[in-house]
mmCIF file as Biopython writes it, N, C-alpha, C and O atoms, coordinates in Angstrom:
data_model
#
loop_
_atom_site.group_PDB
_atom_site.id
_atom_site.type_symbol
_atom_site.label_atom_id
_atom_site.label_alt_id
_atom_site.label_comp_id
_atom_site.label_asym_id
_atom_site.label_entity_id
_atom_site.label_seq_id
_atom_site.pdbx_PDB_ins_code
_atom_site.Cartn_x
_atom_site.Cartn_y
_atom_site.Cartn_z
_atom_site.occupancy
_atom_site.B_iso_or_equiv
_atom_site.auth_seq_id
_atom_site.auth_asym_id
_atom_site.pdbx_PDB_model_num
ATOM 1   N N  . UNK A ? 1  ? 105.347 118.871 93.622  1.0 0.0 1  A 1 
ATOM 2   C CA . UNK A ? 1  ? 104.204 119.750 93.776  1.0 0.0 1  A 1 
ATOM 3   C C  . UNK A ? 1  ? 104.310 120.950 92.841  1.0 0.0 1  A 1 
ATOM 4   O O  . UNK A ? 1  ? 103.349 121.401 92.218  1.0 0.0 1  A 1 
ATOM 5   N N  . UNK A ? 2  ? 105.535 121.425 92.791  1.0 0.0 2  A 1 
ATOM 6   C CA . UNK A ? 2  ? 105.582 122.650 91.829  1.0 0.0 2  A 1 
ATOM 7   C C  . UNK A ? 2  ? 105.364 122.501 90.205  1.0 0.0 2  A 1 
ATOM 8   O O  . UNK A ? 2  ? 105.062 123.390 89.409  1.0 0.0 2  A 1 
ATOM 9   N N  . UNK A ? 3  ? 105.617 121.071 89.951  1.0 0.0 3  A 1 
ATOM 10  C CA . UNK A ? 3  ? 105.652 120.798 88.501  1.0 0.0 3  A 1 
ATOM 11  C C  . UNK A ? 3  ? 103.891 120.703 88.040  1.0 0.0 3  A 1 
ATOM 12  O O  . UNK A ? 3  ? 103.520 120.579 86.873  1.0 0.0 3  A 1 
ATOM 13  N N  . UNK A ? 4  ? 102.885 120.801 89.331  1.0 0.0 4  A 1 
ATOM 14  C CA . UNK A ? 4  ? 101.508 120.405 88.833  1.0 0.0 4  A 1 
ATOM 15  C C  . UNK A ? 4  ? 101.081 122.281 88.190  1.0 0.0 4  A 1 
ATOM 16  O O  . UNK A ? 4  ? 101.413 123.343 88.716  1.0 0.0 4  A 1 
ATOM 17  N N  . UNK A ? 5  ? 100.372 122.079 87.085  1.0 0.0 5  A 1 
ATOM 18  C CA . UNK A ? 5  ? 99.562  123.122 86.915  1.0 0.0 5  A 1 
ATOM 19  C C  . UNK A ? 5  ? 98.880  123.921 88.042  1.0 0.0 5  A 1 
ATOM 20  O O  . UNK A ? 5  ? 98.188  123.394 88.913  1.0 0.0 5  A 1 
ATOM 21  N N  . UNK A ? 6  ? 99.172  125.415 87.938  1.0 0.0 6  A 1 
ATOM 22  C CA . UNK A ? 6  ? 98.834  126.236 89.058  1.0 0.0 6  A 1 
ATOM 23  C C  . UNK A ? 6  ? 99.366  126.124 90.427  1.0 0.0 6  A 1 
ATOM 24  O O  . UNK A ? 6  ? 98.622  126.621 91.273  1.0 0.0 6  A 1 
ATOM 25  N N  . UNK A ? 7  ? 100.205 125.722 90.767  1.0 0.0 7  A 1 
ATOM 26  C CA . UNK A ? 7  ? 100.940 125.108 91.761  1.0 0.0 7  A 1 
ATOM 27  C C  . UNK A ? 7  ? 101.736 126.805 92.438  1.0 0.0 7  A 1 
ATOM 28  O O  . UNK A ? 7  ? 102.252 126.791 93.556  1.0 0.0 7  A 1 
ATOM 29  N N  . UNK A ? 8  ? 101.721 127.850 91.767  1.0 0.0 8  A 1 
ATOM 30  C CA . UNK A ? 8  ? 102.587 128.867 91.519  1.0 0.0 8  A 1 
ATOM 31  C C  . UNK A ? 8  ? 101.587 129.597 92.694  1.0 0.0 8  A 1 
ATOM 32  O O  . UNK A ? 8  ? 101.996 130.041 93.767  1.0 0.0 8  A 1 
ATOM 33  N N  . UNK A ? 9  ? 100.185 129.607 92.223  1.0 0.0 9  A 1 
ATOM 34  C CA . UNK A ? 9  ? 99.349  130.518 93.013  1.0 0.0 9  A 1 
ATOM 35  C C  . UNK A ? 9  ? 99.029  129.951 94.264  1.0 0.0 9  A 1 
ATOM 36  O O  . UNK A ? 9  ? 97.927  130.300 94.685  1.0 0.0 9  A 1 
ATOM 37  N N  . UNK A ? 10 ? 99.811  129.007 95.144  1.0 0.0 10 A 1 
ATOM 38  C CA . UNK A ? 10 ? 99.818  128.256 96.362  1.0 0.0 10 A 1 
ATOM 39  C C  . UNK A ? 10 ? 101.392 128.797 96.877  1.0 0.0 10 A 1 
ATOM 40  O O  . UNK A ? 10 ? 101.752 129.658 97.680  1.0 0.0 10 A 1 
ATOM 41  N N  . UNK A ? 11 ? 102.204 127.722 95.887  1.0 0.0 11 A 1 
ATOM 42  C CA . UNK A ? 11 ? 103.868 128.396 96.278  1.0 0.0 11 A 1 
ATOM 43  C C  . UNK A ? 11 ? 104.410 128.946 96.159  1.0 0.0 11 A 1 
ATOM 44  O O  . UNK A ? 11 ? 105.019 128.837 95.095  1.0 0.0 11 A 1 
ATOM 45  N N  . UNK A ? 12 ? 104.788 130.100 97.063  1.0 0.0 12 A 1 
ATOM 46  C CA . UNK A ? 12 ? 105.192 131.475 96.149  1.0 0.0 12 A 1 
ATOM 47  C C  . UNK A ? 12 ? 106.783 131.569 96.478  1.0 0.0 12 A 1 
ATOM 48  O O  . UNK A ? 12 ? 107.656 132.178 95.860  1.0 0.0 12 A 1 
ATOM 49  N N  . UNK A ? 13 ? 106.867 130.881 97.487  1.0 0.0 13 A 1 
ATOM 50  C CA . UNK A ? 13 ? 108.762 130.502 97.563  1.0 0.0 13 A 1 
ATOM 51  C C  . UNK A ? 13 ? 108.534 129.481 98.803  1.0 0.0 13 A 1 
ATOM 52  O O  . UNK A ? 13 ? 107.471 129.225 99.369  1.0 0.0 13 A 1 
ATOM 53  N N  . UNK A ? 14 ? 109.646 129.044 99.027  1.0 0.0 14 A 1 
ATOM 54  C CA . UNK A ? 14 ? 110.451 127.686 99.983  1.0 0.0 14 A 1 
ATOM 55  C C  . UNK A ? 14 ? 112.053 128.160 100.200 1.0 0.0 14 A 1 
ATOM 56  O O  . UNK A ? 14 ? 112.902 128.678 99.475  1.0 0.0 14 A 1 
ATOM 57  N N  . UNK A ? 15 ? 111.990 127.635 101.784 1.0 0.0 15 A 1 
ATOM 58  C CA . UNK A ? 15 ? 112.962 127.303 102.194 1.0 0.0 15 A 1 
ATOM 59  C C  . UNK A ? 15 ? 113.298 126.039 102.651 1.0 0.0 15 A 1 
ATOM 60  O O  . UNK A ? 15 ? 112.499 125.615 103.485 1.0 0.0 15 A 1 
ATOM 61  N N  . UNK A ? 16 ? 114.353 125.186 102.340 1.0 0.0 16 A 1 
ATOM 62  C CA . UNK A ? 16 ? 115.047 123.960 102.748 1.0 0.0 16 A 1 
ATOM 63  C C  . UNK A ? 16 ? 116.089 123.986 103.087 1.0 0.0 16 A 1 
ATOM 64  O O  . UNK A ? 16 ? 117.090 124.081 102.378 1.0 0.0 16 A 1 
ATOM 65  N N  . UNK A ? 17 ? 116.008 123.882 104.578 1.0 0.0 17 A 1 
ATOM 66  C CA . UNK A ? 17 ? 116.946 123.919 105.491 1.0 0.0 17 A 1 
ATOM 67  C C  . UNK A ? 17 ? 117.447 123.033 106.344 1.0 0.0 17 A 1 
ATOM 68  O O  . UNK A ? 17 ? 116.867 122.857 107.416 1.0 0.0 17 A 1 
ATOM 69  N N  . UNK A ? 18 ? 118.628 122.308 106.020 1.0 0.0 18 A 1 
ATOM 70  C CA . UNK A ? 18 ? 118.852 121.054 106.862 1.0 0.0 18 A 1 
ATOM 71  C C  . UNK A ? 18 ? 119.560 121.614 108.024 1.0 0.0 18 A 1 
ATOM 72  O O  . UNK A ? 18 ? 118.854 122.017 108.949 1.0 0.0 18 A 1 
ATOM 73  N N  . UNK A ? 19 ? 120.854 121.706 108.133 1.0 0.0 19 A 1 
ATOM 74  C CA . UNK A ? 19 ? 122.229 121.917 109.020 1.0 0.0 19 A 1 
ATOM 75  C C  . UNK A ? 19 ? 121.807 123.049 109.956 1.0 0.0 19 A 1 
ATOM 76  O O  . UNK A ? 19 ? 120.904 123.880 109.867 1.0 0.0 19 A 1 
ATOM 77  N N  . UNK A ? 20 ? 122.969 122.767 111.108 1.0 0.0 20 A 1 
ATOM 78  C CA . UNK A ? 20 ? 122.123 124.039 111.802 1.0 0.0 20 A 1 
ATOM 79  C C  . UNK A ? 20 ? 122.511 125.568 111.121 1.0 0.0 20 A 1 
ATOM 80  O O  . UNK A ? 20 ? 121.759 126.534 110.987 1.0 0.0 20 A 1 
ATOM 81  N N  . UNK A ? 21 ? 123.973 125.436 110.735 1.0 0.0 21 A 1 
ATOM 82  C CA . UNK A ? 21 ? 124.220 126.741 109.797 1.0 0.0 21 A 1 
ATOM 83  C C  . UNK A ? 21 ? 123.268 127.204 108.602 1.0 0.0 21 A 1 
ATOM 84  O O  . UNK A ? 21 ? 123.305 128.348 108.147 1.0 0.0 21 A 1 
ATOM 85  N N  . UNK A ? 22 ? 122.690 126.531 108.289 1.0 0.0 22 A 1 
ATOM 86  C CA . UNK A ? 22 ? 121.767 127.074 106.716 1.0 0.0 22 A 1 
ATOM 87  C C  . UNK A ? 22 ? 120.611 127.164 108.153 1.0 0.0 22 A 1 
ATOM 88  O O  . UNK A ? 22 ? 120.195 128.319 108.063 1.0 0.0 22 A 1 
ATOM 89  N N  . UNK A ? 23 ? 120.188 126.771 108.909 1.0 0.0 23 A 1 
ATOM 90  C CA . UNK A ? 23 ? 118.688 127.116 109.899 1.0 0.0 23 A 1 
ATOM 91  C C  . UNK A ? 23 ? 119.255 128.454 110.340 1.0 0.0 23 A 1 
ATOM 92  O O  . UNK A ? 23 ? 118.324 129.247 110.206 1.0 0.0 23 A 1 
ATOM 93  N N  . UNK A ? 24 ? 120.271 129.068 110.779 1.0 0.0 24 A 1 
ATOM 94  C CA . UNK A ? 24 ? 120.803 130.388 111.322 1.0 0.0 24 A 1 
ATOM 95  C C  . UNK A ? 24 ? 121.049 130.945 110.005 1.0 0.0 24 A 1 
ATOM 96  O O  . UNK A ? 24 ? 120.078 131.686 109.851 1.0 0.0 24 A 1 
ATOM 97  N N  . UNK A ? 25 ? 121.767 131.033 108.963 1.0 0.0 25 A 1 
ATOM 98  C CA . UNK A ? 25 ? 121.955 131.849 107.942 1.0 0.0 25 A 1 
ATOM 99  C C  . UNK A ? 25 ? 120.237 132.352 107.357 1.0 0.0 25 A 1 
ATOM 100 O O  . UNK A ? 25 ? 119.659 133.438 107.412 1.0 0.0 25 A 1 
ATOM 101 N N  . UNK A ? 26 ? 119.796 130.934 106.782 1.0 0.0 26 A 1 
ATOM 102 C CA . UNK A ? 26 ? 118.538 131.160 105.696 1.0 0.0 26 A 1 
ATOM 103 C C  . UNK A ? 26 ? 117.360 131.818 106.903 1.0 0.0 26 A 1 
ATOM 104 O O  . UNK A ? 26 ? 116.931 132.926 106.584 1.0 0.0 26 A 1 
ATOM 105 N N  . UNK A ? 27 ? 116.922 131.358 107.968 1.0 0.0 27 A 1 
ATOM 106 C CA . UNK A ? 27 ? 116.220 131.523 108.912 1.0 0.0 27 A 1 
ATOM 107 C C  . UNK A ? 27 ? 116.062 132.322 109.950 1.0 0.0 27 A 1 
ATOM 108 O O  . UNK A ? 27 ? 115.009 132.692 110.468 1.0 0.0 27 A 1 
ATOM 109 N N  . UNK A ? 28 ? 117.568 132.669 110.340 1.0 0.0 28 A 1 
ATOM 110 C CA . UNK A ? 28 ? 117.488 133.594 111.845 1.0 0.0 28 A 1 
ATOM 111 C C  . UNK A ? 28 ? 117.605 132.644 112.711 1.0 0.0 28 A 1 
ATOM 112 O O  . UNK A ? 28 ? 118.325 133.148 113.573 1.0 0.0 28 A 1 
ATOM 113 N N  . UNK A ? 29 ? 117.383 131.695 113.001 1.0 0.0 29 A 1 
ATOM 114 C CA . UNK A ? 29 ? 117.591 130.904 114.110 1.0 0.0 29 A 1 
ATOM 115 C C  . UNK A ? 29 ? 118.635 131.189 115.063 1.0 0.0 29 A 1 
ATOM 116 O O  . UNK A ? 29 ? 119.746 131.280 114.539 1.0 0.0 29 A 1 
ATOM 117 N N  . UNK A ? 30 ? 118.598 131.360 116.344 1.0 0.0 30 A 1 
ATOM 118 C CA . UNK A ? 30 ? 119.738 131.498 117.250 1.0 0.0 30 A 1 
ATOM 119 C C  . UNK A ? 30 ? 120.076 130.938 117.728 1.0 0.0 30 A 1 
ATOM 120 O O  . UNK A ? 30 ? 119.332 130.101 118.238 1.0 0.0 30 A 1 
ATOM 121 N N  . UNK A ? 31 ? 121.819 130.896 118.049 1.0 0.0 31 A 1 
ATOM 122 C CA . UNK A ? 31 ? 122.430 129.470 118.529 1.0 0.0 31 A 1 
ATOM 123 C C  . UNK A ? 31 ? 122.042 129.067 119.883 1.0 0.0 31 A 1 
ATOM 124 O O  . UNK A ? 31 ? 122.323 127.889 120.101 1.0 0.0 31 A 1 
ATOM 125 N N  . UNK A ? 32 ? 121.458 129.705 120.904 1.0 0.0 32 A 1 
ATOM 126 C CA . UNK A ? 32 ? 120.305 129.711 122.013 1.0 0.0 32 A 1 
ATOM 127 C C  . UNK A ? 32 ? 119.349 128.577 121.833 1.0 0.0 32 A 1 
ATOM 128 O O  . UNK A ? 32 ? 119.287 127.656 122.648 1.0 0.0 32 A 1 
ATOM 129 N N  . UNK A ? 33 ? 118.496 128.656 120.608 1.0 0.0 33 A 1 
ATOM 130 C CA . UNK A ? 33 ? 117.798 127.678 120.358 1.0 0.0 33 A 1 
ATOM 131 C C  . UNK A ? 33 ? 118.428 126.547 119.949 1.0 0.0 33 A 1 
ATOM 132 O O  . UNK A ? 33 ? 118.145 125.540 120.597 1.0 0.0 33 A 1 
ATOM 133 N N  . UNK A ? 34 ? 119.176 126.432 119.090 1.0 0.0 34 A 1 
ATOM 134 C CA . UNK A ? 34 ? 119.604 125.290 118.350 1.0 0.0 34 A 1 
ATOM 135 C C  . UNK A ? 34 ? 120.410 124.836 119.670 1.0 0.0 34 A 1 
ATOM 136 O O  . UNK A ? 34 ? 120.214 123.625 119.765 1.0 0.0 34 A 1 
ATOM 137 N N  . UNK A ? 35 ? 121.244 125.278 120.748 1.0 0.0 35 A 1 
ATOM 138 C CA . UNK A ? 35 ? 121.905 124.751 121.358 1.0 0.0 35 A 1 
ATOM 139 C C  . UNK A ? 35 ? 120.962 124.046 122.286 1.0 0.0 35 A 1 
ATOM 140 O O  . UNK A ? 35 ? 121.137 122.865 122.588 1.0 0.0 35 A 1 
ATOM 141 N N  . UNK A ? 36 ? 119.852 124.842 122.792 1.0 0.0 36 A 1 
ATOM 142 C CA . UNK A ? 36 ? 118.717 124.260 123.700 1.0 0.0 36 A 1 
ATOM 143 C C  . UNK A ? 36 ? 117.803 123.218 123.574 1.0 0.0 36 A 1 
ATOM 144 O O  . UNK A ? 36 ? 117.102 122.683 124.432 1.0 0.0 36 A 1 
ATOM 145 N N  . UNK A ? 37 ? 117.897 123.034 122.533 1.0 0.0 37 A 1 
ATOM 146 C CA . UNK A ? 37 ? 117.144 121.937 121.382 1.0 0.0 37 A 1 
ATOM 147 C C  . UNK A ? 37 ? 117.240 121.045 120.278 1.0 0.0 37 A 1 
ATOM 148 O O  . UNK A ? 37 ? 117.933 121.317 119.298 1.0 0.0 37 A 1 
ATOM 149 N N  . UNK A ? 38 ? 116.605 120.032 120.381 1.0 0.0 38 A 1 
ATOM 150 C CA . UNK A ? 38 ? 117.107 118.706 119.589 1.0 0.0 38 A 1 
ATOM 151 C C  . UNK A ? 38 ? 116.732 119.399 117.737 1.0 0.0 38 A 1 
ATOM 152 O O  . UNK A ? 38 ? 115.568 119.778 117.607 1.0 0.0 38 A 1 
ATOM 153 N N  . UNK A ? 39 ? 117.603 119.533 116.509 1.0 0.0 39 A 1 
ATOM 154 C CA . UNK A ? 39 ? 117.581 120.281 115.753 1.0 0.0 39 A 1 
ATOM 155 C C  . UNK A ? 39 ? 116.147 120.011 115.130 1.0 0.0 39 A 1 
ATOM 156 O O  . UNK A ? 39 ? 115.732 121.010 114.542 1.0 0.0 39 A 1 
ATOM 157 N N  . UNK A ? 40 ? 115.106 118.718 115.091 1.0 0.0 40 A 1 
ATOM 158 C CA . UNK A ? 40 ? 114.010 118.604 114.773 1.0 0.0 40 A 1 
ATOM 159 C C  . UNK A ? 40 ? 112.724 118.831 115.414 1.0 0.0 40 A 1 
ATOM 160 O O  . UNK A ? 40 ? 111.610 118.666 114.916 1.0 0.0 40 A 1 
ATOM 161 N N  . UNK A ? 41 ? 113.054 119.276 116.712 1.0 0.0 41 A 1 
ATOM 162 C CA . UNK A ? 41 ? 112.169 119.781 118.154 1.0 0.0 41 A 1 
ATOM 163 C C  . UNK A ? 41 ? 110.712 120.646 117.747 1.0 0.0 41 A 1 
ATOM 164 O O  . UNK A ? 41 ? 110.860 121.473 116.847 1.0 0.0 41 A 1 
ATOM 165 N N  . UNK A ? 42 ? 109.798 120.562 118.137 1.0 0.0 42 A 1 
ATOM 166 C CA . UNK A ? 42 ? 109.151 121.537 117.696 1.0 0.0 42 A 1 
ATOM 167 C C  . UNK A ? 42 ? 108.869 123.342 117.901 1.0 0.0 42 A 1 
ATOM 168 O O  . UNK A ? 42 ? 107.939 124.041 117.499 1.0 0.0 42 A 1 
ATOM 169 N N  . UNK A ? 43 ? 110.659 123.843 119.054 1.0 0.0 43 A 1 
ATOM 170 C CA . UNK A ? 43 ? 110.933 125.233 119.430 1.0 0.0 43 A 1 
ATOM 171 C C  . UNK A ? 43 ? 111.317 124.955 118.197 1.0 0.0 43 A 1 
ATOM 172 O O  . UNK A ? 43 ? 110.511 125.600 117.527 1.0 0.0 43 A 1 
ATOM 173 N N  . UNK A ? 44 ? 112.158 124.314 117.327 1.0 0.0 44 A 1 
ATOM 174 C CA . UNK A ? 44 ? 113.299 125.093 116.598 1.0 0.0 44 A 1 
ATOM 175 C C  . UNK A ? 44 ? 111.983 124.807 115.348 1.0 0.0 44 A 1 
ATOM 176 O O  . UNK A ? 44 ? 111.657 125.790 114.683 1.0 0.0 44 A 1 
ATOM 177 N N  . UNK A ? 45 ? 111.603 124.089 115.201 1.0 0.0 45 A 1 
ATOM 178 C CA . UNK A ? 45 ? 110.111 124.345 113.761 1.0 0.0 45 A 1 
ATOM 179 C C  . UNK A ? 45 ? 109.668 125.133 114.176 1.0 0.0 45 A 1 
ATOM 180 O O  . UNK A ? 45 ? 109.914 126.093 113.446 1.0 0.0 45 A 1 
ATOM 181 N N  . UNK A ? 46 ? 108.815 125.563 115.365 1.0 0.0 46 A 1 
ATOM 182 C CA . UNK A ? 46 ? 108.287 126.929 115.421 1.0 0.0 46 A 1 
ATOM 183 C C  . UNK A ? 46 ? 109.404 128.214 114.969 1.0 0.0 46 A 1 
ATOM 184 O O  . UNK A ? 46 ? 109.256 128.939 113.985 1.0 0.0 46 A 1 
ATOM 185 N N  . UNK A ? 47 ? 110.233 128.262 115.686 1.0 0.0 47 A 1 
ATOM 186 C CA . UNK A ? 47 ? 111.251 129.094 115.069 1.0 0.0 47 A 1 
ATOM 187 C C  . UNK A ? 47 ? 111.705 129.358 113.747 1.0 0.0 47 A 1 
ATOM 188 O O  . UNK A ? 47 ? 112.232 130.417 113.405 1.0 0.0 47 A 1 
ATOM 189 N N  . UNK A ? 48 ? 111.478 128.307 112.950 1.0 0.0 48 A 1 
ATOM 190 C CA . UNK A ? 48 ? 112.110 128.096 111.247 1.0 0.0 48 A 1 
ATOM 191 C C  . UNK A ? 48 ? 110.900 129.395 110.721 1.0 0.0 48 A 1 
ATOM 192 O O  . UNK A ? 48 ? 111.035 130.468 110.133 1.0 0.0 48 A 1 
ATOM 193 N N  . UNK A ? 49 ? 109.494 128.510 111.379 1.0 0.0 49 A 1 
ATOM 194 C CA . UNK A ? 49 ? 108.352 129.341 110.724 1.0 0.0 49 A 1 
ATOM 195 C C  . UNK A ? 49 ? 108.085 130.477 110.870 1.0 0.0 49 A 1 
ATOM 196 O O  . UNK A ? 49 ? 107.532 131.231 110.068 1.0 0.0 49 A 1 
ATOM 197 N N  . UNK A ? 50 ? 108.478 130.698 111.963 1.0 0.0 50 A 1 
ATOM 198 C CA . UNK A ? 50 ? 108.789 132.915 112.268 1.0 0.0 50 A 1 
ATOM 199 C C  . UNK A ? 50 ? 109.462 133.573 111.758 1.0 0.0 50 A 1 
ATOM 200 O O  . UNK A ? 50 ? 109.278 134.789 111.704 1.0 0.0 50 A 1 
ATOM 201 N N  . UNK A ? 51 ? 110.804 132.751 111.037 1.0 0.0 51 A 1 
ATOM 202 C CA . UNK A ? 51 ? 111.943 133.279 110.175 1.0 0.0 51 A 1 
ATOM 203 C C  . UNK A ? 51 ? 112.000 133.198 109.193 1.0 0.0 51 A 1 
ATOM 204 O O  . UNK A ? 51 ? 112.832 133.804 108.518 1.0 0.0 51 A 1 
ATOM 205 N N  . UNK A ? 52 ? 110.557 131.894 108.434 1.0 0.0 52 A 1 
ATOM 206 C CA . UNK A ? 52 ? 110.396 131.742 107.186 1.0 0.0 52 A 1 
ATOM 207 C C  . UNK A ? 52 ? 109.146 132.936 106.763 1.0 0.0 52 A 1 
ATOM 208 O O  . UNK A ? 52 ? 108.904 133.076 105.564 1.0 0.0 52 A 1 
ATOM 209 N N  . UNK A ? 53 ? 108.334 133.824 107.838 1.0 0.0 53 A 1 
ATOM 210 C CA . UNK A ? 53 ? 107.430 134.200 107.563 1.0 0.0 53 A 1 
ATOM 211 C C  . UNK A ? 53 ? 107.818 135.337 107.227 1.0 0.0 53 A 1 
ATOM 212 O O  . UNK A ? 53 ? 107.394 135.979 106.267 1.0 0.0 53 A 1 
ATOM 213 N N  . UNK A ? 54 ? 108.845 135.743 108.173 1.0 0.0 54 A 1 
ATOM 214 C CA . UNK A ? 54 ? 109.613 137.289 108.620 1.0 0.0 54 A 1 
ATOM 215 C C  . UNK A ? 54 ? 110.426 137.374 107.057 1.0 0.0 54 A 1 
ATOM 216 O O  . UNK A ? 54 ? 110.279 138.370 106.350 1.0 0.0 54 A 1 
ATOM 217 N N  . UNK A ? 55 ? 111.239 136.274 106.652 1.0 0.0 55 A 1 
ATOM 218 C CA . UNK A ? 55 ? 111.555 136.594 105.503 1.0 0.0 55 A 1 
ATOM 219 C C  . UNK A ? 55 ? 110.998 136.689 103.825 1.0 0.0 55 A 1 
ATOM 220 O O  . UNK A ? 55 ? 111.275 137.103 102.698 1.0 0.0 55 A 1 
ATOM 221 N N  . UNK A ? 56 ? 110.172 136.085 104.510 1.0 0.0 56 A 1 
ATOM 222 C CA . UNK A ? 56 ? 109.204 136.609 102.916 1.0 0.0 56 A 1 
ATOM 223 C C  . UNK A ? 56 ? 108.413 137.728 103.117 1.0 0.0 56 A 1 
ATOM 224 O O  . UNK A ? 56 ? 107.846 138.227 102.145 1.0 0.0 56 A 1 
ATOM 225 N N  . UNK A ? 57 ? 108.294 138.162 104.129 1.0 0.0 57 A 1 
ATOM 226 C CA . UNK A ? 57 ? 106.975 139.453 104.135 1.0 0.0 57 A 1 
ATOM 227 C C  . UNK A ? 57 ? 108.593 140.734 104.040 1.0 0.0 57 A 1 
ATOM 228 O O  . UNK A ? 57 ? 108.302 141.915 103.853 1.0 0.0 57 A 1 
ATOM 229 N N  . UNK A ? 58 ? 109.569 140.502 104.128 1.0 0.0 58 A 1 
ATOM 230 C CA . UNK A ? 58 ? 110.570 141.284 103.880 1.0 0.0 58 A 1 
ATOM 231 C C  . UNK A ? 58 ? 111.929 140.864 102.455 1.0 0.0 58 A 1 
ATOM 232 O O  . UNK A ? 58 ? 113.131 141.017 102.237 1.0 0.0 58 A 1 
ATOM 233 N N  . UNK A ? 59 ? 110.516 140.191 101.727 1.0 0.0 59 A 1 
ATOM 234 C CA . UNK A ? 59 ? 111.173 139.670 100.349 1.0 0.0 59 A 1 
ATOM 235 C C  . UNK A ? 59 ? 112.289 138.972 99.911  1.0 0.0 59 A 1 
ATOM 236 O O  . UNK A ? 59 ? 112.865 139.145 98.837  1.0 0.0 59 A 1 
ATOM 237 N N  . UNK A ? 60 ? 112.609 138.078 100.890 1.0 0.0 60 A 1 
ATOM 238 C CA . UNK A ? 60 ? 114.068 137.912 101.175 1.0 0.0 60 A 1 
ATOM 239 C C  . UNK A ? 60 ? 113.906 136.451 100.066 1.0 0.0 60 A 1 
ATOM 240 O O  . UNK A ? 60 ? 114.897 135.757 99.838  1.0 0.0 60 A 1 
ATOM 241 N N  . UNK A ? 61 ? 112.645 136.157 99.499  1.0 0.0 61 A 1 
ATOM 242 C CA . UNK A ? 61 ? 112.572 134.707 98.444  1.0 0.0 61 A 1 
ATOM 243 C C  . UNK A ? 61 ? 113.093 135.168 97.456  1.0 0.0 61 A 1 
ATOM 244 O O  . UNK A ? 61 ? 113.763 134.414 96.750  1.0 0.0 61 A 1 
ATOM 245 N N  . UNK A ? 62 ? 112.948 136.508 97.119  1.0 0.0 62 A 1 
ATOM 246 C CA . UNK A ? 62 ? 113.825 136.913 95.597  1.0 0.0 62 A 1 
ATOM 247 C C  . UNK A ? 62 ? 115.129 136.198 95.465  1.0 0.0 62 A 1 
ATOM 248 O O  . UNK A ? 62 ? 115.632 135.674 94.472  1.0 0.0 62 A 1 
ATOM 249 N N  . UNK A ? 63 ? 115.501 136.283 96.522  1.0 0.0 63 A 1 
ATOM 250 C CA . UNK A ? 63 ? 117.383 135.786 96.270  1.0 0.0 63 A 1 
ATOM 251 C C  . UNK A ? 63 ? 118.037 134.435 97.402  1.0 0.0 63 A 1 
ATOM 252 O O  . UNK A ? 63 ? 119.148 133.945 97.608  1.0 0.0 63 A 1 
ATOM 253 N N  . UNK A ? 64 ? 116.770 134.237 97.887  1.0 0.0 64 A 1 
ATOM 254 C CA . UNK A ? 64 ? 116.928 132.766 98.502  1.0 0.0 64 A 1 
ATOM 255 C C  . UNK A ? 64 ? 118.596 133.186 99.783  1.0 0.0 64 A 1 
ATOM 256 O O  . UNK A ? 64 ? 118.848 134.247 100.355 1.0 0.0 64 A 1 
ATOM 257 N N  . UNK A ? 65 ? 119.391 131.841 99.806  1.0 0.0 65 A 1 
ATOM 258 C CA . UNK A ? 65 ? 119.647 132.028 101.093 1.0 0.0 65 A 1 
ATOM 259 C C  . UNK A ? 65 ? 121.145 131.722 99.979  1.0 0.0 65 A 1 
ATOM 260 O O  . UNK A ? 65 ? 121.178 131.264 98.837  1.0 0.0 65 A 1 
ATOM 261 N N  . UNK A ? 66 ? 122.271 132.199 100.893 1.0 0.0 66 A 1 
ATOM 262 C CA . UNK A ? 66 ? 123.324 132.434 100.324 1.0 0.0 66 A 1 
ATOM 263 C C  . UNK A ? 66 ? 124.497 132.230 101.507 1.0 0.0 66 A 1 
ATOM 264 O O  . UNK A ? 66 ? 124.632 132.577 102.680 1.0 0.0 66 A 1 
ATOM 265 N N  . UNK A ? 67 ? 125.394 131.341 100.357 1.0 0.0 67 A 1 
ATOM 266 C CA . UNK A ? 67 ? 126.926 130.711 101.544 1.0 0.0 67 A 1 
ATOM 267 C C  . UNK A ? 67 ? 127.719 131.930 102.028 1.0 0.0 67 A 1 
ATOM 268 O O  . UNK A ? 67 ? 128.695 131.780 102.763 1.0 0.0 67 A 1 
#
Protein backbone atom coordinates (compact mmCIF):
# COMPACT_ATOMS: atom_id res chain seq x y z
CA UNK A 1 0.00 0.00 0.00
CA UNK A 2 2.74 2.45 0.77
CA UNK A 3 4.61 1.88 -2.50
CA UNK A 4 1.20 3.25 -4.48
CA UNK A 5 1.38 6.99 -5.41
CA UNK A 6 -0.04 9.28 -2.66
CA UNK A 7 -0.34 6.57 -0.29
CA UNK A 8 1.66 9.11 2.26
CA UNK A 9 -1.47 11.46 2.58
CA UNK A 10 -3.60 8.31 4.03
CA UNK A 11 -0.46 6.69 6.02
CA UNK A 12 1.11 8.75 8.14
CA UNK A 13 2.76 5.94 10.39
CA UNK A 14 2.06 2.07 11.49
CA UNK A 15 2.49 -0.03 14.09
CA UNK A 16 3.18 -3.93 13.79
CA UNK A 17 2.87 -5.64 16.64
CA UNK A 18 2.99 -9.32 17.08
CA UNK A 19 4.31 -10.72 20.70
CA UNK A 20 2.81 -9.74 23.70
CA UNK A 21 6.10 -7.75 24.68
CA UNK A 22 6.25 -5.45 21.47
CA UNK A 23 1.91 -5.05 22.25
CA UNK A 24 3.13 -3.65 25.95
CA UNK A 25 6.37 -1.88 24.86
CA UNK A 26 5.10 -0.28 21.25
CA UNK A 27 1.37 0.05 22.59
CA UNK A 28 0.80 0.35 26.34
CA UNK A 29 -0.99 -2.67 26.63
CA UNK A 30 -1.26 -4.07 30.20
CA UNK A 31 -0.36 -7.35 31.39
CA UNK A 32 -4.14 -7.29 32.95
CA UNK A 33 -5.31 -7.41 29.52
CA UNK A 34 -3.05 -9.60 27.75
CA UNK A 35 -3.31 -11.98 30.73
CA UNK A 36 -7.28 -11.73 30.59
CA UNK A 37 -7.37 -12.29 27.00
CA UNK A 38 -6.78 -14.46 24.06
CA UNK A 39 -3.73 -12.15 22.37
CA UNK A 40 -6.08 -11.71 19.09
CA UNK A 41 -9.43 -10.95 21.19
CA UNK A 42 -11.14 -8.01 20.29
CA UNK A 43 -10.31 -6.20 24.27
CA UNK A 44 -6.74 -6.48 23.34
CA UNK A 45 -7.47 -4.84 19.39
CA UNK A 46 -9.49 -2.37 21.00
CA UNK A 47 -6.68 -1.73 23.30
CA UNK A 48 -3.77 -1.77 20.50
CA UNK A 49 -6.08 1.08 18.93
CA UNK A 50 -6.16 3.44 22.06
CA UNK A 51 -2.39 3.01 22.29
CA UNK A 52 -1.91 3.31 18.64
CA UNK A 53 -4.00 6.57 18.71
CA UNK A 54 -2.53 7.90 22.10
CA UNK A 55 0.81 7.43 20.48
CA UNK A 56 0.67 9.26 17.51
CA UNK A 57 -1.33 12.26 18.74
CA UNK A 58 1.84 12.32 21.24
CA UNK A 59 4.28 11.78 18.21
CA UNK A 60 5.67 8.78 19.31
CA UNK A 61 5.76 7.56 15.01
CA UNK A 62 8.86 9.75 14.72
CA UNK A 63 10.95 7.04 16.36
CA UNK A 64 8.70 4.00 16.18
CA UNK A 65 9.00 1.39 18.97
CA UNK A 66 12.33 0.37 20.42
CA UNK A 67 14.01 -3.04 22.16
Amino acid sequence: MADLPGAGSLLECAFVVYSPSAKQRCLGISDEILARYNLTSEEVASAMVQGAALRRARGHCEYGCRR
